[in-house]
C-alpha positions in Angstrom: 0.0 0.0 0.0 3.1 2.2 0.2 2.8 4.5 -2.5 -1.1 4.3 -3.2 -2.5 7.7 -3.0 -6.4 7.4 -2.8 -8.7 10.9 -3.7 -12.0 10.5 -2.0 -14.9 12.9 -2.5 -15.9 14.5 1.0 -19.9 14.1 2.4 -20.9 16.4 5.3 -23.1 13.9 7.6 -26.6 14.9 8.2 -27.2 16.7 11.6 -29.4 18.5 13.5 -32.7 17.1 12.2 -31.5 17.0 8.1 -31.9 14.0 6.5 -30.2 14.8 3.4 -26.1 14.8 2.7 -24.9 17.8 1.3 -22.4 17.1 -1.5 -19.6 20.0 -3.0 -20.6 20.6 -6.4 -19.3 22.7 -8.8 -20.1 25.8 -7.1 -18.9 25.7 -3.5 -21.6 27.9 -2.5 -24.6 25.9 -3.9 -23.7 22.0 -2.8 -25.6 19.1 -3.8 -28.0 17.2 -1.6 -28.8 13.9 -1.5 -31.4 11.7 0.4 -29.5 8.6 0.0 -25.4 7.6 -0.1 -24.2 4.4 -1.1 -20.5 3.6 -0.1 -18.1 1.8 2.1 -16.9 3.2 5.1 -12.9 3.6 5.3 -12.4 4.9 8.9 -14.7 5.6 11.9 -13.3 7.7 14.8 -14.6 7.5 18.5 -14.9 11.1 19.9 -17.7 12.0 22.4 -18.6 15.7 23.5 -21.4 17.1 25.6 -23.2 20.1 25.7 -26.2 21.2 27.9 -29.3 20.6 26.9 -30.8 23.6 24.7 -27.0 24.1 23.8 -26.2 21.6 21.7 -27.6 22.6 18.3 -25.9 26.6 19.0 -22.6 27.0 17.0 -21.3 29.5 18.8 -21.3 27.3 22.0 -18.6 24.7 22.9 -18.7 21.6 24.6 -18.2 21.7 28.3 -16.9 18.3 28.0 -15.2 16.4 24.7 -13.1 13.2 24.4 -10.8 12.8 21.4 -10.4 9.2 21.7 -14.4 8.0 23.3 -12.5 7.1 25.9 -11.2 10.2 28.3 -13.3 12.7 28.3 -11.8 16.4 28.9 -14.0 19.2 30.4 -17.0 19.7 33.2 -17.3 16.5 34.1 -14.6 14.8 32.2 -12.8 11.4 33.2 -14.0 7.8 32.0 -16.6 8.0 29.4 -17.8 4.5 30.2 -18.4 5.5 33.3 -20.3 9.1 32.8 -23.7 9.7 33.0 -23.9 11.6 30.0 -22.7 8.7 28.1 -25.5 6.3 29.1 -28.7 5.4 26.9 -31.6 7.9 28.2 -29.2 10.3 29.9 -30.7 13.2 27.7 -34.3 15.3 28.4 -36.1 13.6 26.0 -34.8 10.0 26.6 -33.1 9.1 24.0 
């Protein structure tokens, strides 16, 4: 594999309620969306990061906690994320 130089088109993941991927087209100011993407995935990243609730959809606002790895979590209330309550099934106000 030394050597191999792969060029992958980017996909910004639907969030915050969109259910469409948004796609860079020709003009980087009018991207393509799409309902459906069909691929393999190459790499997946564990990362965590809270924010409080009514926060979390606000730009502008950081995470008061964030783990780079899914594992150590850095912030207010940061240590083992196996271990934190904002990590668990049901831990947000509407349940989920």
């Amino acid at each position: 594999m030394d050597g191999l130089q792969l060029t992958m088109q980017r996909v910004k993941i639907p969030g915050g309620g969109n259910l469409q991927f948004e796609i860079r087209g020709d003009d980087p100011d009018n991207p393509d969306y799409e309902r459906k993407l069909v691929g393999v995935i190459l790499h997946h990243h564990f990362a965590n990061a809270y924010w409080p609730d009514g926060s979390e959809y606000d730009d502008s606002v950081p995470p008061l906690c964030q783990s780079f790895d899914g594992k150590q979590g850095y912030g207010v209330p940061g240590g083992v994320c196996a271990a934190c309550a904002f990590n668990q099934f049901g831990s947000t106000a509407n349940g989920s």
